[in-house]
VOGU-3710 file (C-alpha; in Angstrom, 3 decimals, decimal comma):
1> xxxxxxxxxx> 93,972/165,581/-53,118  93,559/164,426/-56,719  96,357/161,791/-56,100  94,622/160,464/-52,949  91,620/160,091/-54,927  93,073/157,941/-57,921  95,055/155,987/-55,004  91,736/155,052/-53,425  89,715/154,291/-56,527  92,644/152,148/-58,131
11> xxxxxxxxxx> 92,834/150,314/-54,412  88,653/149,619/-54,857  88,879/148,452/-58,299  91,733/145,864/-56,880  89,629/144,626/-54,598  86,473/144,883/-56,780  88,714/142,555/-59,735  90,153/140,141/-56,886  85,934/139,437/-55,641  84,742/138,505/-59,194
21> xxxxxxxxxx> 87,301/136,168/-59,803  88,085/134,497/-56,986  83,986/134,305/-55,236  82,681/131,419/-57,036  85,755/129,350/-56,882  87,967/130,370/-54,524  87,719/131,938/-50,811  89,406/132,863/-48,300  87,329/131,886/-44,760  89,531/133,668/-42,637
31> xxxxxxxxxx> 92,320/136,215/-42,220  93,511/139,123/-44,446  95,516/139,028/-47,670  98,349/141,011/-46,497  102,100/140,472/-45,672  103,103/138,079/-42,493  99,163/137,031/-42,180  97,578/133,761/-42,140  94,758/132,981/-44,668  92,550/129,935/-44,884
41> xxxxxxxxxx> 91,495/129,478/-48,632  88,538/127,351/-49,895  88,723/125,642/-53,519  86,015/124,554/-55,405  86,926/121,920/-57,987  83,584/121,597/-59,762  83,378/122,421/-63,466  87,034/122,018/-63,718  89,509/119,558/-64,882  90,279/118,659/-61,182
51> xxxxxxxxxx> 86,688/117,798/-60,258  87,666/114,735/-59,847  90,989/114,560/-58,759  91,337/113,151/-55,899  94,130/114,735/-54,580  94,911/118,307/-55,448  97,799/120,661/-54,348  98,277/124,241/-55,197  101,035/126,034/-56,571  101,516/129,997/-54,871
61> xxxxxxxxxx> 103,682/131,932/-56,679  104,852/134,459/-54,633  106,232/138,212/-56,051  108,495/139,890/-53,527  108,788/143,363/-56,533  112,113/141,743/-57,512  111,057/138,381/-58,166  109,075/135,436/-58,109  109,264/132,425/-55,966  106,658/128,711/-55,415
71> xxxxxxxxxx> 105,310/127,801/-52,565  103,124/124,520/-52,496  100,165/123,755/-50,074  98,571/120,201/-49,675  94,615/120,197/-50,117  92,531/118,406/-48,161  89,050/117,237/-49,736  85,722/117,381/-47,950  82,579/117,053/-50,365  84,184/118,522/-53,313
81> xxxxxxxxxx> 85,649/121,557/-51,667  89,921/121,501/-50,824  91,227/123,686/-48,442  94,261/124,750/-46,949  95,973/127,427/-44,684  98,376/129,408/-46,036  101,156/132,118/-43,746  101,484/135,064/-46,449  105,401/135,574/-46,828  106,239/138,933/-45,142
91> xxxxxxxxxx> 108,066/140,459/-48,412  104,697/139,341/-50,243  103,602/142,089/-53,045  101,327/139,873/-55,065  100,251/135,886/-54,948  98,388/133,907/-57,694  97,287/130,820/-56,987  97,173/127,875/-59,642  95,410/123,966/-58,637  97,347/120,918/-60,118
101> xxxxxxxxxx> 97,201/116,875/-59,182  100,602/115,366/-60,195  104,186/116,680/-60,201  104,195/120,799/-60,534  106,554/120,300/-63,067  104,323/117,415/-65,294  101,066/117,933/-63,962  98,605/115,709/-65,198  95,759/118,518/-65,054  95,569/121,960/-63,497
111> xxxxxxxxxx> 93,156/125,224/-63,003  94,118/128,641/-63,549  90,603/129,876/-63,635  90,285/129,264/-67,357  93,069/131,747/-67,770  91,940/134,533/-66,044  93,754/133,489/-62,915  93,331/132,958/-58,926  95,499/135,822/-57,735  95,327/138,846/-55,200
121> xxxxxxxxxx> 97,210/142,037/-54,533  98,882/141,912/-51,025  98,544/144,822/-48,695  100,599/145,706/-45,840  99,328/145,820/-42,458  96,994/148,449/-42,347  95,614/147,205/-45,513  97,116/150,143/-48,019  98,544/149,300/-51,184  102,774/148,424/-51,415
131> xxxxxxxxxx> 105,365/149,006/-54,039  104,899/145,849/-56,589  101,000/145,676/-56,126  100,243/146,520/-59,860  103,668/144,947/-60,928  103,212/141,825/-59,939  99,520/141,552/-62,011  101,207/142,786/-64,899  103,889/140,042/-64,870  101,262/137,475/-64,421
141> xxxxxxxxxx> 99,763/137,770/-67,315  102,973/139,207/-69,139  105,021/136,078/-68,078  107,906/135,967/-70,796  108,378/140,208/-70,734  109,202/139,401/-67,093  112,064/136,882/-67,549  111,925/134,978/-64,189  109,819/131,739/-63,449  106,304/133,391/-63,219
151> xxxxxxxxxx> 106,189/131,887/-66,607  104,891/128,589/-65,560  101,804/130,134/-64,450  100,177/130,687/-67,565  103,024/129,042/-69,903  102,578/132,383/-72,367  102,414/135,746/-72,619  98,460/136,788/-72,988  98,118/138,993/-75,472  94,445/140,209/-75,388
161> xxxxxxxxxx> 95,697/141,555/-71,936  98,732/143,590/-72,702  96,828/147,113/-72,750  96,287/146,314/-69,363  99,590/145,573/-68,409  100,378/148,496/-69,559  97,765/150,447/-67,783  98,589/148,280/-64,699  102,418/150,110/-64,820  101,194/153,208/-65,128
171> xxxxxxxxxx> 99,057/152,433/-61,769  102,059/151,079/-60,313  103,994/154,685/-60,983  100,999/156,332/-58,089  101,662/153,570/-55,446  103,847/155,401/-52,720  107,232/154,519/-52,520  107,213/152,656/-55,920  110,336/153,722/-58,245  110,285/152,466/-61,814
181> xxxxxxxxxx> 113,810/151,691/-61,256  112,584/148,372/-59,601  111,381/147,014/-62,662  112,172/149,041/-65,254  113,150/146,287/-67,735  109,811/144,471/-67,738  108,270/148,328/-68,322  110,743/148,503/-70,973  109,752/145,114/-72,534  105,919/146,168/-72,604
191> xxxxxxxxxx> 106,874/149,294/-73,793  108,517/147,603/-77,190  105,361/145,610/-77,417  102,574/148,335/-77,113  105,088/151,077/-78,840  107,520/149,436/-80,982  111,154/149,374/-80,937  111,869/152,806/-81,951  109,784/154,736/-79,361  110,345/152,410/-76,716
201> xxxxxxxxxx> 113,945/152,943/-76,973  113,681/156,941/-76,952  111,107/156,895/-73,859  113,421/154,435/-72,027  116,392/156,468/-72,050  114,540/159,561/-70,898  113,302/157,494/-68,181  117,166/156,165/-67,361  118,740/160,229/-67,629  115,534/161,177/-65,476
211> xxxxxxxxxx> 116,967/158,551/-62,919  120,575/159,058/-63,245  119,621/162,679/-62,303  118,357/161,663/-59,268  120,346/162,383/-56,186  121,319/159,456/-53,971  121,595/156,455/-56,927  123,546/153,907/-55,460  126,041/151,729/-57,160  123,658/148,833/-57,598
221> xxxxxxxxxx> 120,923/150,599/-59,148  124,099/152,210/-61,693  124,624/149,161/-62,815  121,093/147,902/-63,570  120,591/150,698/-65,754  124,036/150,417/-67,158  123,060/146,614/-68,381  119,459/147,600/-69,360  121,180/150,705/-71,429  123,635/147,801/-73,216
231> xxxxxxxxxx> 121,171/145,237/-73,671  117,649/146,673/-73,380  118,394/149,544/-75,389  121,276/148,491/-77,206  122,684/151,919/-76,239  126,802/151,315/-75,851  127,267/154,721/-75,285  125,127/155,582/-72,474  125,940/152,404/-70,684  129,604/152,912/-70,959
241> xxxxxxxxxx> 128,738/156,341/-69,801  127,017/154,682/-66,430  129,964/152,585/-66,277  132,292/155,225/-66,070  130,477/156,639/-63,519  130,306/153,286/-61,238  133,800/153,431/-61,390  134,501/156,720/-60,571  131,480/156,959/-57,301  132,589/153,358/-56,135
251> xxxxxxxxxx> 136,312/152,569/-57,352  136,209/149,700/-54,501  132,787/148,074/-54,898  131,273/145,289/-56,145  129,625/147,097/-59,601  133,311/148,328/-60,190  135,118/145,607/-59,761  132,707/143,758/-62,544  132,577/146,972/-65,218  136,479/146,500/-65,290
261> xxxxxxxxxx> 136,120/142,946/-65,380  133,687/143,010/-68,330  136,738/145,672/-69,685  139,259/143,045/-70,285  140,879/142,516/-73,535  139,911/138,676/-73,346  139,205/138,775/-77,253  142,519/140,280/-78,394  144,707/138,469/-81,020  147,652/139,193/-78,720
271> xxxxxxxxxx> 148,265/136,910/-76,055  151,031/139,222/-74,199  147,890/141,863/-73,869  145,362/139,345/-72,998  148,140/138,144/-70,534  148,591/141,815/-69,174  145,141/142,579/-68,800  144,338/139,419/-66,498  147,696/140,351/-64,562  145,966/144,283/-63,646
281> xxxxxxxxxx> 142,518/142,925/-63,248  143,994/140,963/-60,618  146,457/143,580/-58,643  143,490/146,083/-58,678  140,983/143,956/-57,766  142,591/141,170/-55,600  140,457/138,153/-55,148  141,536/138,403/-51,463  139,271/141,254/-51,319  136,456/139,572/-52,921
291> xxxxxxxxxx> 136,326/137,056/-50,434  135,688/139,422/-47,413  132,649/140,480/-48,938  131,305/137,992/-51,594  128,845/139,226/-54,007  128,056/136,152/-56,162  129,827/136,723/-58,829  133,297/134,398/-57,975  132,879/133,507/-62,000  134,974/136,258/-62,770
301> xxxxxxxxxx> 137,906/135,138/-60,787  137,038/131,581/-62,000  137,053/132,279/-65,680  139,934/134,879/-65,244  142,524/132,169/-63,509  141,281/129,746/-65,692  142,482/132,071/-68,846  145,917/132,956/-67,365  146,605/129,913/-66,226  146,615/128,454/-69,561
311> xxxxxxxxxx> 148,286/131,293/-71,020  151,207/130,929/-68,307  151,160/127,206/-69,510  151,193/127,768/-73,074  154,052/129,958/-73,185  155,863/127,860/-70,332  155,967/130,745/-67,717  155,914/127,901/-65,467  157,094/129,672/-62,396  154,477/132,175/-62,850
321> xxxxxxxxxx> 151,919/129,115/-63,269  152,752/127,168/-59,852  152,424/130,713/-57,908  149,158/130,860/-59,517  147,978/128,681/-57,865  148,576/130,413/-53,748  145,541/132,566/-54,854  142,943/130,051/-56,363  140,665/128,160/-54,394  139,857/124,769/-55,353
331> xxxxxxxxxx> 137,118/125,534/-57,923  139,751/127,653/-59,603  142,605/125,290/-59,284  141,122/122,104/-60,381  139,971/123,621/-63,539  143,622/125,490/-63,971  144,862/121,676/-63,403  142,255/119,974/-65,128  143,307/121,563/-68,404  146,011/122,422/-68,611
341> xxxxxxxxxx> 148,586/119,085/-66,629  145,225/116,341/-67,333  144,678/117,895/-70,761  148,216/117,501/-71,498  148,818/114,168/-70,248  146,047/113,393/-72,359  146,226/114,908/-75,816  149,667/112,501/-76,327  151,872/115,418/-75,357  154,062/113,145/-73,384
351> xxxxxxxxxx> 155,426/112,140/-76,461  157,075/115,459/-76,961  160,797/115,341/-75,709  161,054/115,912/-71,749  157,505/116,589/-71,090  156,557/113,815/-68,810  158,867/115,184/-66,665  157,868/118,749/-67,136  154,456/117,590/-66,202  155,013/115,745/-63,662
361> xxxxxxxxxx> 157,482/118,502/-62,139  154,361/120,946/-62,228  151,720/118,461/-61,066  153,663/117,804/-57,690  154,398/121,561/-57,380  150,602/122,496/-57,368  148,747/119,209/-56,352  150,098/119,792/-52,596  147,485/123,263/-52,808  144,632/121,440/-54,303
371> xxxxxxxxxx> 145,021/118,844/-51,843  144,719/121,545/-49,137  141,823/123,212/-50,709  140,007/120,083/-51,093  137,148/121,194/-48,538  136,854/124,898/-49,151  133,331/124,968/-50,158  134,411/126,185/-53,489  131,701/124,040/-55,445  128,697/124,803/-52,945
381> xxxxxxxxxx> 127,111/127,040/-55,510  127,391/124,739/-58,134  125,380/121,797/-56,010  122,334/121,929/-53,375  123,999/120,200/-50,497  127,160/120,833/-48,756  127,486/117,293/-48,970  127,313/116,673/-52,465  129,780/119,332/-53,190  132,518/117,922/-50,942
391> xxxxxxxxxx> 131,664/114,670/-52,729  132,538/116,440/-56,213  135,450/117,985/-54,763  136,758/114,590/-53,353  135,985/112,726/-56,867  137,438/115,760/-59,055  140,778/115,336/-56,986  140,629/111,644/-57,260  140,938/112,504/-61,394  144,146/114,943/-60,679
401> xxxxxxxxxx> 145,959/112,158/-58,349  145,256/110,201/-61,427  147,432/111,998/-63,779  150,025/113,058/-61,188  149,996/108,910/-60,107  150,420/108,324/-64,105  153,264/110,345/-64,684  155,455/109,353/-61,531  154,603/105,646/-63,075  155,664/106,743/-66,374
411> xxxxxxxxxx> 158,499/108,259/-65,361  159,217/105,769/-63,059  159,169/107,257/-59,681  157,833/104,760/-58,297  158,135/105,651/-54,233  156,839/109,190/-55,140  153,894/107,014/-56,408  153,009/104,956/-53,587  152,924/107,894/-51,500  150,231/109,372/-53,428
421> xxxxxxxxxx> 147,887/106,701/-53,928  147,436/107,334/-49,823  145,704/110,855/-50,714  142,736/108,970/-52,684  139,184/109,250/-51,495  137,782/106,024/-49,704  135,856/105,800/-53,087  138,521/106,364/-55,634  141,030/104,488/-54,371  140,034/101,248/-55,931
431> xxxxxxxxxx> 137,493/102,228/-57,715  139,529/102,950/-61,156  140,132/99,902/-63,439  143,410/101,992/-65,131  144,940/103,276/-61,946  144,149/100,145/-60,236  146,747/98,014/-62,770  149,182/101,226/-62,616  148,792/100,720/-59,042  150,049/97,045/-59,612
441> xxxxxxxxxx> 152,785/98,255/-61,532  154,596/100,270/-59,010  154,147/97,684/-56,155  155,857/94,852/-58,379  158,791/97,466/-59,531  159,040/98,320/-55,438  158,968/94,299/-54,488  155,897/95,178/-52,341  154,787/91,278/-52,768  152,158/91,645/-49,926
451> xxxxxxxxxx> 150,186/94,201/-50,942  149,117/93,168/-54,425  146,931/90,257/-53,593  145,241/93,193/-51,208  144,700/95,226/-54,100  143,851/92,916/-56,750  141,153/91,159/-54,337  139,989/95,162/-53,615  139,642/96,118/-56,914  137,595/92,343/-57,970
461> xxxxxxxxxx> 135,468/93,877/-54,935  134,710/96,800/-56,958  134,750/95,115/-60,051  137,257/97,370/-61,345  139,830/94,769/-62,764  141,966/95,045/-66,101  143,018/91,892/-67,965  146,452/91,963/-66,608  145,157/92,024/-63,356  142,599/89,093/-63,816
471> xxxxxxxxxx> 145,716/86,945/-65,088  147,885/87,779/-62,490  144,820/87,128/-59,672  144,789/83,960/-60,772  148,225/82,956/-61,043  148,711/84,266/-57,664  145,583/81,671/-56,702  147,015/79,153/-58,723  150,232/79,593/-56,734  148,805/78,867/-53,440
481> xxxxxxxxxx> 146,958/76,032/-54,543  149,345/73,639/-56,128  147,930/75,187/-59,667  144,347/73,522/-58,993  142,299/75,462/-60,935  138,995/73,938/-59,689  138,229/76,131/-56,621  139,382/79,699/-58,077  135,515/80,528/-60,019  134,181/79,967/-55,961
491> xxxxxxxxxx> 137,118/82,254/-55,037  136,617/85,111/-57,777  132,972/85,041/-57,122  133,466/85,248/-53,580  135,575/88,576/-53,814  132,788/90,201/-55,650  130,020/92,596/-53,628  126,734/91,302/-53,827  124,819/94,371/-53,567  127,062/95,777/-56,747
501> xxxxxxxxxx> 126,669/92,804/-58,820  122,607/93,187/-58,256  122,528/96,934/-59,245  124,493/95,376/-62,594  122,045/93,122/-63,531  119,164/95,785/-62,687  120,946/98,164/-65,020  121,351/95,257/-67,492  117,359/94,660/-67,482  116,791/98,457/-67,634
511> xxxxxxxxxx> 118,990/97,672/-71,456  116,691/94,794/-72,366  114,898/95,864/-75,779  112,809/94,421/-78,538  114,029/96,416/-81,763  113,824/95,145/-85,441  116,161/96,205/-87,608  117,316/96,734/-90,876  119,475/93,700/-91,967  122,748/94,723/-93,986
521> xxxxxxxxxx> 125,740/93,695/-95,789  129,785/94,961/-94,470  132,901/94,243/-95,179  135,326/93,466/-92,780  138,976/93,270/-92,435  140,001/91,270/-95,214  137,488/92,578/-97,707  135,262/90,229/-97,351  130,974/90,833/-96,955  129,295/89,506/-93,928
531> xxxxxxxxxx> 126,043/89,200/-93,758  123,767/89,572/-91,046  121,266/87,866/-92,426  123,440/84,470/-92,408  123,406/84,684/-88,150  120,103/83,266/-87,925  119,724/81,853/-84,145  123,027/83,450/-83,327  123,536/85,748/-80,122  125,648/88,601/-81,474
541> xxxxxxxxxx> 127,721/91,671/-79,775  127,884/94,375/-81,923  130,667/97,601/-80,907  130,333/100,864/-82,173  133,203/102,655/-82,246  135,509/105,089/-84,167  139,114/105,588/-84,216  138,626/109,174/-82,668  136,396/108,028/-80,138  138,780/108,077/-76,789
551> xxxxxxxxxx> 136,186/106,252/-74,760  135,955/103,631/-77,667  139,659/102,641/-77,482  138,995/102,419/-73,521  136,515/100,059/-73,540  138,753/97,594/-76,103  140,508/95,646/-72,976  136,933/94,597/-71,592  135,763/93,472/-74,425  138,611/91,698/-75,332
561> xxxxxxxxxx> 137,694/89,766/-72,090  134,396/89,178/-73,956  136,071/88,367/-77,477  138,021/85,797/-75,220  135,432/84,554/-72,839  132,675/83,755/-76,154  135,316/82,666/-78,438  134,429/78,530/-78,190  130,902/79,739/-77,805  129,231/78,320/-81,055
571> xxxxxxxxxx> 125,978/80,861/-80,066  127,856/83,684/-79,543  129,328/86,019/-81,896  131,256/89,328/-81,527  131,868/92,113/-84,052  132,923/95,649/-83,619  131,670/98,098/-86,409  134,126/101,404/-87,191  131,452/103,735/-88,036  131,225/107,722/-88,445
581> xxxxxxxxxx> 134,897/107,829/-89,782  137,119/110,187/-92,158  139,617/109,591/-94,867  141,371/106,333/-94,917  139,035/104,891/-92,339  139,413/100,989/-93,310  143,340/101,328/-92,889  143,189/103,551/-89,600  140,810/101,235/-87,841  142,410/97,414/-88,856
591> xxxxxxxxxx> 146,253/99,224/-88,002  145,015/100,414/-85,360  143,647/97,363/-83,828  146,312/94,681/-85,199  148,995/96,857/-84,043  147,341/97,026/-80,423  147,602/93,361/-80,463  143,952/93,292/-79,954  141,720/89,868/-81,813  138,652/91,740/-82,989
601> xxxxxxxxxx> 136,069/90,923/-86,206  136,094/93,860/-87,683  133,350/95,608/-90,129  133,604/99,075/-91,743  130,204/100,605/-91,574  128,943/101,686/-94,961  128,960/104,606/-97,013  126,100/107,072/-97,596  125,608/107,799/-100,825  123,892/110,642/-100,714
611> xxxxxxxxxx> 126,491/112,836/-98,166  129,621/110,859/-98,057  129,050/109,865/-94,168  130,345/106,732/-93,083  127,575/105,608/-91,111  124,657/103,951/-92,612  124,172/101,280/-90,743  124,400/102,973/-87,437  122,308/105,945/-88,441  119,797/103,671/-89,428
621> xxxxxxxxxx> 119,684/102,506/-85,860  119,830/105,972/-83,856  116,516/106,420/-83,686  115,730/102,925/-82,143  118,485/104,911/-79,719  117,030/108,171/-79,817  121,410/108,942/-79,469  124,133/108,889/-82,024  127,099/108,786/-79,415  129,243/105,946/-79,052
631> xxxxxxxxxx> 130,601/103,811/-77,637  127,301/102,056/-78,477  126,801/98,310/-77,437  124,268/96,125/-78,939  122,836/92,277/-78,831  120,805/91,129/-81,889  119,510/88,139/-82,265  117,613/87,303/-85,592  116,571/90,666/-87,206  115,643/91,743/-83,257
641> xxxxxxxxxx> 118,141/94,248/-80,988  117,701/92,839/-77,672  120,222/94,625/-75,981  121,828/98,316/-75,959  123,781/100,013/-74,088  126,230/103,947/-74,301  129,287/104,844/-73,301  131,876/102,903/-70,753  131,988/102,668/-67,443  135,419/102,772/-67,139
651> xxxxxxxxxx> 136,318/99,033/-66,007  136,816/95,984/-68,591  135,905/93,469/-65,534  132,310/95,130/-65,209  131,946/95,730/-69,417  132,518/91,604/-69,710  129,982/91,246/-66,559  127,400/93,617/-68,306  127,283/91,586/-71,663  127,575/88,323/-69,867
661> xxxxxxxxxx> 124,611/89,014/-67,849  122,817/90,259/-70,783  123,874/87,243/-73,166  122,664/84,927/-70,485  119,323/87,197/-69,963  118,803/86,326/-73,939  119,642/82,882/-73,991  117,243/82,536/-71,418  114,775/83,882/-73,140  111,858/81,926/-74,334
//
């Protein structure tokens, strides 16, 4: 009787809290706040920061007593007042209700009631309270003990209303067919904060035993408490205690199969027992198995073949590495390919003895799987359309034929070559400036005259042209015109897509700046100070770029074009600045560049005094930047930065088209 009573009052003082706050400003006209009903609400603007707004949305954040999910609801405005309908979800427990104009995630004003909130307890049917009634309050105004995205409601945990959180779990504890299993780790979290660490901890795990005891606790709820006994509680012993018992109540499941995965000796010195304990995880819990019943956590298997596929690698179990690769699925195997063949190929490990061909042996004994796997589905969590996860899988295989195409180049298998340029995407195959002139290499070693004017006037399409290739476009032109030059700028131009070279020059503008900066004094190759004070009037092209920086070194065939193309320009200059460099930095960087036959100015940045860093001059400029990566691009033009761009785009055609356009965009300046 006494419970029935409390029930009752609790359910009147709900309803009793919901009519003060929402009567004056809010109102529902019609329907019943409870689950699967349909409400029309009534918002009054006036006093607010939306009073006049003139158009005004709501946010509903829905609790389901796991978690919390946004709905948004259109207004429409008649003499002040906005309303709206609004279906109740059918899992509702709880809905708050929060008024914004703008994006939800930027809005440019909103109303929470001052604070105190728009919400409402949902009922079911018959109008009695449900399981997550009083939990869902709580976590409104306890946002951050809740750890899920009720936190944009408020933005903050209120803290002149955490006694009544507290007294708001308690009420939740009388609510039939509530277990404080559901949401025992916010109750823990608001324990800690009205009790402190100490007793918190001591009345949580009494309140874990109490439910362990209880008949009938599945294998998920096992492992919730197991986690909140590790992490919560900080408790090792009693959640290796509920692990234990997972594993022994539900060898097969899903809860299992993740305590032994969390088990694995991933951390130990000794690769042969990290090696073994990958190879059991695996023959007890076959991913096979996974697959027929999915559970969201495919990261294990991800992270796990990713491990022993390197180790295999490392210690040249290659045989063991190629079979490896009948049990991934693409995800898996791209990453297990990725970096361990494309990492190779690219840390200069090709210049050890035999191991192009090692390489290359392994990349055409496992591409053949990846190329299978290629629409799996493997990325869809990772992206939220089909679509655009099938693109990543296309462009991420695109990379791998990159390297396998590179070594049978290298290594001279040059038929072997040809036949896998055929497996590239429509939008890879031409769209890579590198693999575009490797491409041209293996059609001139197999005599395949007629197809390289094809691909050099496919790749000028996509503006994806080396210097080789530009020289040998033209000679080809030259060629077939009795070597009369004077038609061939018509010709180039006419190769090019006008839609691409349009998005260029709108990404150009979007680099268009007006920065002063701090003039300065370098020295450059020959020891000699240039000033840039002395290029009054002139147009200059500033690189920044480092030895160590691999995308640096890329971009140094396109702007050799530009080096080349401004060289009889009397306006235009072009120097390239080694900055952010170690040791014997002025040697590295002129070797380096003499000995790759490239014709660069070059300037060593200066030396901070004060830390050693080699990087005054570009430090001074970072925050015009607000980035300190390079490759970093820059026009100046008397004391002004006009012009600024990051990183490279991968094609030394388009990097001499970018800084043409924008030294033309400054010259025509006024």
């Amino acid at each position: 009787m006494s419970t029935f009573k409390i029930t009752a009052m609790l359910f009147l003082l709900s309803v009793s809290t919901y009519g003060q706050q929402l009567k004056s400003r809010l109102n529902f006209t019609s329907g019943k706040i409870t689950q699967g009903s349909s409400v029309s609400l009534s918002y009054d603007a006036k006093g607010s920061d939306l009073e006049y707004s003139d158009a005004v949305k709501a946010a509903v954040y829905v609790f389901d007593n796991e978690s919390w999910r946004v709905d948004t609801l259109n207004l429409k405005g008649i003499n002040g007042t906005w309303n709206a309908s609004y279906a109740i979800p059918g899992d509702a427990r709880f809905v708050a209700f929060k008024f914004y104009q703008g994006p939800l995630d930027n809005p440019e004003a909103t109303d929470n009631n001052n604070f105190k909130g728009f919400y409402a307890a949902v009922k079911d049917k018959t109008g009695k309270s449900i399981p997550g009634n009083a939990v869902g309050e709580a976590q409104l105004f306890q946002p951050l003990q809740a750890a899920n995205n009720i936190y944009g409601y408020f933005g903050k945990d209120l803290d002149d209303q955490l006694s009544r959180a507290d007294q708001l779990l308690e009420q939740e504890k009388k609510i039939k067919g509530s277990s404080i299993g559901d949401y025992l780790f916010f109750y823990l979290n608001i324990k800690k904060k009205v009790l402190g660490d100490a007793k918190a901890k001591i009345l949580g795990t009494q309140v874990i035993k109490a439910l362990l005891e209880k008949p009938g606790t599945g294998e998920q709820q096992l492992a919730k408490l197991s986690r909140l006994a590790a992490y919560n509680l900080k408790d090792e012993q009693l959640a290796d205690d509920i692990a234990n018992r997972i594993l022994r109540n539900y060898p097969g499941g899903s809860e299992a199969r993740f305590v032994a995965f969390s088990r694995i000796k991933k951390n130990s010195p000794d690769a042969k027992v990290r090696e073994a304990s990958y190879e059991e995880f695996l023959k007890a819990y076959p991913v096979s198995e996974w697959r027929k019943k999915r559970d969201g956590k495919g990261f294990m298997y991800y992270e796990l073949y990713r491990n022993l596929g390197s180790s295999y690698f490392e210690s040249r179990q290659y045989d063991k590495f190629v079979e490896l690769f009948k049990q991934m699925d693409f995800r898996s195997g791209n990453e297990v390919w990725r970096w361990n063949l494309t990492r190779g190929q690219m840390l200069d490990e090709l210049k050890k003895g035999n191991a192009a061909d090692t390489l290359l042996s392994l990349a055409e004994a496992t591409i053949p799987y990846l190329l299978k796997l290629k629409d799996d589905g493997s990325y869809s969590e990772d992206f939220n359309s089909a679509e655009a996860a099938r693109s990543n899988a296309y462009k991420q295989l695109d990379d791998r034929l990159f390297t396998l195409i590179f070594l049978q180049n290298k290594t001279r298998n040059y038929k072997r070559a040809a036949e896998s340029f055929k497996h590239l995407s429509e939008e890879g195959r031409y769209s890579n400036a590198d693999l575009n002139e490797i491409h041209l290499n293996v059609l001139e070693n197999l005599v395949d005259t007629k197809s390289i004017l094809p691909l050099l006037e496919m790749s000028a399409k996509e503006n994806a042209l080396t210097p080789r290739m530009m020289t040998k476009l033209k000679e080809i032109y030259l060629a077939g015109n009795n070597n009369d030059a004077s038609g061939y700028e018509q010709y180039f131009n006419s190769l090019r897509s006008g839609e691409e070279n349009r998005e260029l020059v709108a990404h150009v503008k979007e680099g268009l700046v007006n920065f002063p900066y701090k003039s300065f004094e370098l020295e450059d190759a020959d020891g000699k100070i240039v000033k840039s004070a002395d290029w009054k009037d002139k147009i200059v092209i500033i690189d920044f770029w480092a030895t160590w920086c691999r995308p640096c070194i890329m971009a140094f065939p396109g702007m050799q074009l530009v080096v080349d193309k401004y060289a009889k320009d009397p306006d235009v200059l072009v120097y390239f600045i080694g900055t952010m460099q170690n040791g014997d930095y002025k040697t590295k960087s002129v070797n380096y560049v003499r000995e790759s036959g490239f014709r660069f100015n070059l300037l060593h940045d200066a030396v901070n005094s004060t830390n050693g860093e080699q990087n005054v001059v570009f430090r001074s400029m970072v925050p015009l930047f607000k980035s300190s990566a390079i490759p970093r691009k820059i026009i100046v033009q008397n004391g002004i930065i006009k012009y600024t761009s990051e990183g490279y785009s991968g094609s030394p055609s388009k990097l001499l088209d970018e800084l043409s356009i924008a030294v033309d965009l400054i010259k025509n300046q006024k």
